[in-house]
C-alpha positions in Angstrom: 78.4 48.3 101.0 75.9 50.6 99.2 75.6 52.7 102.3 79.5 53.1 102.0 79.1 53.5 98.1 76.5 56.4 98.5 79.0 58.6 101.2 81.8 58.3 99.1 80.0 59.6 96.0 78.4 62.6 98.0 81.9 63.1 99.5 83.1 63.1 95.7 80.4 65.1 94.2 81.3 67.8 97.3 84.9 67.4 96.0 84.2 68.4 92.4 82.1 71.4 93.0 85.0 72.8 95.3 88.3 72.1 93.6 87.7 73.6 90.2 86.3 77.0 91.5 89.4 76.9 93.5 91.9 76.2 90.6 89.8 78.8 88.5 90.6 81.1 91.2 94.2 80.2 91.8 94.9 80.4 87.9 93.4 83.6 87.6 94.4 85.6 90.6 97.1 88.4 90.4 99.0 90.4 92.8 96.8 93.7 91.2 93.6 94.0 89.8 91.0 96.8 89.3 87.6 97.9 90.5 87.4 95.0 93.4 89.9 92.3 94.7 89.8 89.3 91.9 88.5 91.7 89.4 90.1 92.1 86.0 93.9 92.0 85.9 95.9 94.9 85.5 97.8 94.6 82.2 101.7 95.4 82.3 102.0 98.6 80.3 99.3 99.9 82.3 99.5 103.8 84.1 98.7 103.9 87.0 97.5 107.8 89.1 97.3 109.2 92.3 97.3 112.2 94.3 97.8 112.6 97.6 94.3 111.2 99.9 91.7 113.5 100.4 92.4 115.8 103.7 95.9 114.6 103.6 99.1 116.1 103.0 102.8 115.3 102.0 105.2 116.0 105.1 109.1 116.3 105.3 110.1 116.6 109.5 113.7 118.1 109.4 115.8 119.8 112.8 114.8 122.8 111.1 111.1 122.8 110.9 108.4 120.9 108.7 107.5 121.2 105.4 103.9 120.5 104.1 102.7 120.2 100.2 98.8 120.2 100.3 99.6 118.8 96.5 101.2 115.7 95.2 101.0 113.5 93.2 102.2 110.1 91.6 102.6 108.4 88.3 103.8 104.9 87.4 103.7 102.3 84.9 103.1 98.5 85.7 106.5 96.5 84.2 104.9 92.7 85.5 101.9 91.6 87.7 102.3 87.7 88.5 99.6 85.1 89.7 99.5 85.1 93.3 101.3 84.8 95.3 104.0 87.5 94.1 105.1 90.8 93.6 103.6 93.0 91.1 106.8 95.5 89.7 106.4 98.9 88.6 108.3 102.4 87.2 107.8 105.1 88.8 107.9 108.2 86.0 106.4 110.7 88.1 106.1 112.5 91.2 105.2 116.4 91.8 104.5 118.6 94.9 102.8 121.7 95.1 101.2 123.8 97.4 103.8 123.6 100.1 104.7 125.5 103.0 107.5 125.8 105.8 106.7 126.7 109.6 109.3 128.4 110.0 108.8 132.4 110.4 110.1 134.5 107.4 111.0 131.4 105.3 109.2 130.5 102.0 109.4 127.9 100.0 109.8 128.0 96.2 109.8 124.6 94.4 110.2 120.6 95.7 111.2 118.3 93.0 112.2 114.9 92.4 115.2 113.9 90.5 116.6 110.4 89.2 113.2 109.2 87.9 112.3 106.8 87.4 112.0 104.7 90.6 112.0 100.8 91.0 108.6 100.0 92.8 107.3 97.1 94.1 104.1 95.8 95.5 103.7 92.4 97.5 100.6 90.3 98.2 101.9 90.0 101.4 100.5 90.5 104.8 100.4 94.2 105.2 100.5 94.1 101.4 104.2 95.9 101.7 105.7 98.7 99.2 108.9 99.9 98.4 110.6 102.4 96.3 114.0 102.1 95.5 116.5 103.5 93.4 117.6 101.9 89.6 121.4 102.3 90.5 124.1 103.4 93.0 124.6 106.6 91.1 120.9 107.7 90.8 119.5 107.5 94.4 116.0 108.6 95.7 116.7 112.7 95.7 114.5 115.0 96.6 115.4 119.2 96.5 113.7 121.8 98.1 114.3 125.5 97.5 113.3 128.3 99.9 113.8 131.8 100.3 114.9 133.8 103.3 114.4 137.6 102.2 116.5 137.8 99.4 118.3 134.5 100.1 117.6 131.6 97.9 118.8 127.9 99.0 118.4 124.6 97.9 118.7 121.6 99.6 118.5 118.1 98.5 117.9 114.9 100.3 118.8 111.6 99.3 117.8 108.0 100.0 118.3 104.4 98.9 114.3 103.4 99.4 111.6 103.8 101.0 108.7 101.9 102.3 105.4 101.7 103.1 102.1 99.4 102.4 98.8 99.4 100.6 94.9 99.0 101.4 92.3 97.8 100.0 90.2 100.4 101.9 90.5 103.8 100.0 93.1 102.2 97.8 95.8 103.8 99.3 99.3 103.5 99.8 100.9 105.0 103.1 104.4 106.3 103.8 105.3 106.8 107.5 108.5 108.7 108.6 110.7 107.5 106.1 114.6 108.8 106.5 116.6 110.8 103.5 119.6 112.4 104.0 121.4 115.5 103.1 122.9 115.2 100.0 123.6 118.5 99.0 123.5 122.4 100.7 124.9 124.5 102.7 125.3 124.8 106.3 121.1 126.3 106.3 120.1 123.0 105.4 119.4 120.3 108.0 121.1 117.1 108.3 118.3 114.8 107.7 114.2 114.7 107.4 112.2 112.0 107.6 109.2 111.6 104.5 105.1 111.0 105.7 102.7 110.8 102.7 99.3 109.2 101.8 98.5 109.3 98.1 95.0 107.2 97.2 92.9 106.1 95.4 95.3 105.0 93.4 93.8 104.3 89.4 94.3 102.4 86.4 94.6 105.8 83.9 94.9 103.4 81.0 91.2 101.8 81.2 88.3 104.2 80.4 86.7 105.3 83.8 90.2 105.0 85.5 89.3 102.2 88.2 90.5 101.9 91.4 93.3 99.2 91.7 93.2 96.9 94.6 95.9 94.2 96.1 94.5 90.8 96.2 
């Protein structure tokens, strides 16, 4: 009887030195966090940065030819980050590209903006950890223009989309876009029918802390 006595108080002991690390870690755990996974939460209100990864650069594949910014780069602020498992929600406020080029001979390209910010984003805990960018309403759709010149030709074409996706990692702290479709939404007959979208912006930061540290999925 004591024998039995004495495993089911080791078996109990084991018991309470493993369940309440893991309800400490279950309690605290959230979809995003900064400077490792589990590491402090990232507040709602917070601003979150990042340009496009180093060596990368932000592609648009049309019928036409491709267009490359060497520059971009992406702002948003964090509207709810639940206990995981979730979906962490943000807005996106911001997104610029610069440095961009066409390889096509004799065309030049002048500006690339983004219109209808800001952008529904969310992040999922997932496997693959998932993202997706999507529009607020019908009438304000993921739109993207780009203006270049031919001589003394100027046009302006913009693309549109409902959303996009793409994922996160942990390693580098990036988030990846790969060949994502928009579609003509505006321009004339110069501008080509479709493009599909290719970008890598990372690390992506928590601006709002002092030291801006890297955010991670957990």
């Amino acid at each position: 009887m004591r024998r039995y006595l004495s495993i089911a108080a080791v078996v109990a002991t084991a018991l309470i030195a493993i369940l309440p690390a893991t309800s400490a870690d279950a309690a605290s755990g959230h979809v995003l966090t900064t400077g490792k996974v589990g590491g402090p939460v990232v507040k709602p209100g917070a601003v979150l940065k990042a340009s496009l990864a180093k060596g990368s650069a932000a592609v648009f594949n049309t019928s036409l030819g491709k267009l490359t910014c060497t520059k971009s780069a992406v702002t948003s602020k964090v509207t709810s980050n639940p206990a995981t498992p979730g979906i962490a929600k943000e807005s996106l406020t911001a997104q610029t590209f610069g440095k961009c080029t066409i390889n096509v001979s004799g065309v030049a390209v002048g500006s690339v903006t983004v219109a209808n910010l800001p952008f529904n984003v969310t992040v999922s805990d997932a496997k693959g950890h998932p993202v997706k960018v999507s529009e607020r309403s019908k009438a304000k759709p993921l739109l993207t223009s780009f203006t270049v010149s031919v001589g003394t030709l100027s046009v302006s074409c913009s693309f549109k989309t409902t959303a996009i996706s793409g994922s996160t990692s942990n390693k580098g702290n990036i988030t990846v876009f790969v060949k994502q479709t928009f579609k003509l939404a505006a321009g004339g007959s110069f501008c080509p029918a479709s493009g599909v979208f290719s970008a890598t912006y990372g690390p992506l930061r928590d601006a709002s802390i002092k030291g801006s540290p890297a955010v991670f999925v957990n």
